[in-house]
Every structure is written in C-alpha cells, then in structure tokens.
C-alpha positions in Angstrom: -20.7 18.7 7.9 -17.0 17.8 9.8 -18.4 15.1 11.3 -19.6 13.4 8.1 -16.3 14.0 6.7 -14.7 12.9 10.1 -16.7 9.9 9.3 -15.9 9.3 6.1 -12.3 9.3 6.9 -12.2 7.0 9.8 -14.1 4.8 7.5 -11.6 4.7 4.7 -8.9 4.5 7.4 -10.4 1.3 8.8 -11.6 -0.2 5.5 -7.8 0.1 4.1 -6.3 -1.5 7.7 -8.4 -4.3 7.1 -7.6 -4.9 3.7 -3.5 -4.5 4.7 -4.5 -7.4 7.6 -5.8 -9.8 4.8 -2.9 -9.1 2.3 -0.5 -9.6 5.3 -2.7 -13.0 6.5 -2.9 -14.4 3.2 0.8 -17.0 2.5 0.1 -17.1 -1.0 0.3 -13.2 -1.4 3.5 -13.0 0.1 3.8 -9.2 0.7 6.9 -7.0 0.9 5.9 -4.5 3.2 8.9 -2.6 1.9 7.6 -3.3 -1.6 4.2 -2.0 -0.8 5.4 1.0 1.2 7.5 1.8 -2.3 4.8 1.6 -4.8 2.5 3.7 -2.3 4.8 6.2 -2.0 5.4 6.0 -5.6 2.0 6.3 -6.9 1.5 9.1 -4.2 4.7 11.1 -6.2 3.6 10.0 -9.4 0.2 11.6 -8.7 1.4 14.7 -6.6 4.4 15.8 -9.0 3.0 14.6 -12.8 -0.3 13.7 -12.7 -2.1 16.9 -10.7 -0.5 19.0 -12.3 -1.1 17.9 -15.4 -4.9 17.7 -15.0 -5.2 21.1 -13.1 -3.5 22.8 -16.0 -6.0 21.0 -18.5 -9.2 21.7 -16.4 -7.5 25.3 -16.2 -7.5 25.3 -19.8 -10.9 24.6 -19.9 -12.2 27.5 -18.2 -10.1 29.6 -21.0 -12.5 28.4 -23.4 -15.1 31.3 -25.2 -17.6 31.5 -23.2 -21.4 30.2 -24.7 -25.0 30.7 -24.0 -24.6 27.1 -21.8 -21.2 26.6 -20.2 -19.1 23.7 -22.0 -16.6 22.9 -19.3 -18.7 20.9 -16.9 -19.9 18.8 -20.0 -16.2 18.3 -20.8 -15.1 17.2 -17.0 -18.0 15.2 -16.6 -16.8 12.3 -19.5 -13.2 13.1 -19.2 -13.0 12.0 -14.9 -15.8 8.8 -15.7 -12.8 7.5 -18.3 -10.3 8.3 -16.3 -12.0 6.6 -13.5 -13.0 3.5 -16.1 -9.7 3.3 -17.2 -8.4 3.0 -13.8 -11.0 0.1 -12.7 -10.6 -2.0 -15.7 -6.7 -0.7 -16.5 -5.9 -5.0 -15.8 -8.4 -6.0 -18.3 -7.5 -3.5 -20.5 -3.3 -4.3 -20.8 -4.0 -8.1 -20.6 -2.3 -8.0 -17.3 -3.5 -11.8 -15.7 -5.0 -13.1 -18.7 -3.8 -17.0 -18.0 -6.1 -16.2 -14.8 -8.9 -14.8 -16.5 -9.3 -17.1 -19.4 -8.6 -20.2 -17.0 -11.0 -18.7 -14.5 -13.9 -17.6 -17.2 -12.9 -19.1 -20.6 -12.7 -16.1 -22.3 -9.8 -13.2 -23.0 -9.6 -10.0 -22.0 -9.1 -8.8 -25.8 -12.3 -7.1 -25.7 -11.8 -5.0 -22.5 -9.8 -2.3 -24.3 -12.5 -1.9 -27.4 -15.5 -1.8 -24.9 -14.1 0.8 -22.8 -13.4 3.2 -26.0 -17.3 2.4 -26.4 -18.0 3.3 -23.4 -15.6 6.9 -23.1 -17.4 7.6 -26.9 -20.7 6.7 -25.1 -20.0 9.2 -22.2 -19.2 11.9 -24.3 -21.7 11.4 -26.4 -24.3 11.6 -24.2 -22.9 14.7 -22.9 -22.3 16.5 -25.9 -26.2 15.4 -26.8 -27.4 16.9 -22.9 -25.4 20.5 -23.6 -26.7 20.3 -27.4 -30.3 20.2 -25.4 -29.3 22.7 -23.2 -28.8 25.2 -25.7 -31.3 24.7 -27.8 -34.0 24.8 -25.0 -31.4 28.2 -24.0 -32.5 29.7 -27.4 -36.0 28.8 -28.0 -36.8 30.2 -24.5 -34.9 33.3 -25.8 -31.8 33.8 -23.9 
C-alpha cells in the first residue's frame, strides 16, 4: 500500500512540474513566480488556519447528532464535499470571472452556471436524503 501512495505522489509531483514548465514557457501568461509563490502560500494558510478548522468542527458536529436506526452523517458529508468540490471546479463560471472570454469563445454567458450548480447541490442532496430514506425503511420492515 506505500508504494501505491509513493506512486501517487511522485505522480502529482511530476504532473504539477510540468504544468509550472508550461505556465513559465508560455509569453502571453507572463508569470510572477513571486506572485505564484504568494497565492500558493496563501491558499495553503487560508486552508490550514480557516478553512480546516472550520470543516472539522462541522463534520465534528455531525457525529453529535442523535443517533438513528441508519447513521445520517455519511449521508450528510457525502453532498456537502461533491458541492464543495463543484463549487470549486466551476467557482469561474459561477462569479462571472472571464465572461468577455467565454461569451466570445462560445456565444453564450456564464449567467446560468450559478443556478445550475444550486440544481445540482439540491440534486445531491436529494438523492441522498432519498438513499438514507431507503435505508431505513428497508432497516424497519426487516425489523431492526
């Protein structure tokens, strides 16, 4: 198993070097490295001292929660990290950011982008509330 994850990391190692080497080829980029080495250290803080902590306590919160035939909590994380991991993909499209680009390149806005992905967090959540609704109900017909 530590040499899948050895694997794994050497992979994302190389896989971010060559994506440095084509943002530092490309002229029209123009990188700061001192820019770049800012906002990663940045979003490193940002998600070490605000953003862990705030999610740990939540998912802590979670587990305080009375307990029920079929546990709740993995049919809470499950939606809650696939909008948080939406939100991050499409977080662009979602505040507008490079609309001239994306209506020049496609012809359309990016106006829908925040609606669909409030579908699509509703849709998660649905379908999760409707799997642990099964899952209970199965729990109790099969008598315990």
């Amino acid at each position: 198993m530590r040499g899948v994850k050895a694997v794994g990391i050497v992979a994302c190692l190389a896989l971010g070097a060559y994506a440095t080497t084509i943002i530092l080829r490309d002229p029209t980029l123009h990188p700061s490295i001192l820019g770049m080495l800012i906002w990663f250290a940045g979003a490193l803080l940002l998600h070490d001292l605000v953003l862990f902590p705030l999610y740990a306590a939540a998912d802590q919160a979670l587990t305080l929660l009375p307990p029920t035939r079929v546990p709740l909590v993995n049919h809470v994380r499950l939606p809650v990290l696939g909008a948080a991991l939406t939100f991050l993909v499409f977080l662009p499209g979602i505040i507008r950011q490079g609309e001239p680009v994306v209506r020049g390149a496609t012809g359309l806005d990016q106006g829908p982008f925040l609606a669909r992905w409030l579908w699509l967090c509703a849709a998660m959540a649905g379908v999760s509330a409707l799997v642990w609704i099964v899952r209970v109900t199965r729990r109790s017909a099969a008598g315990g």
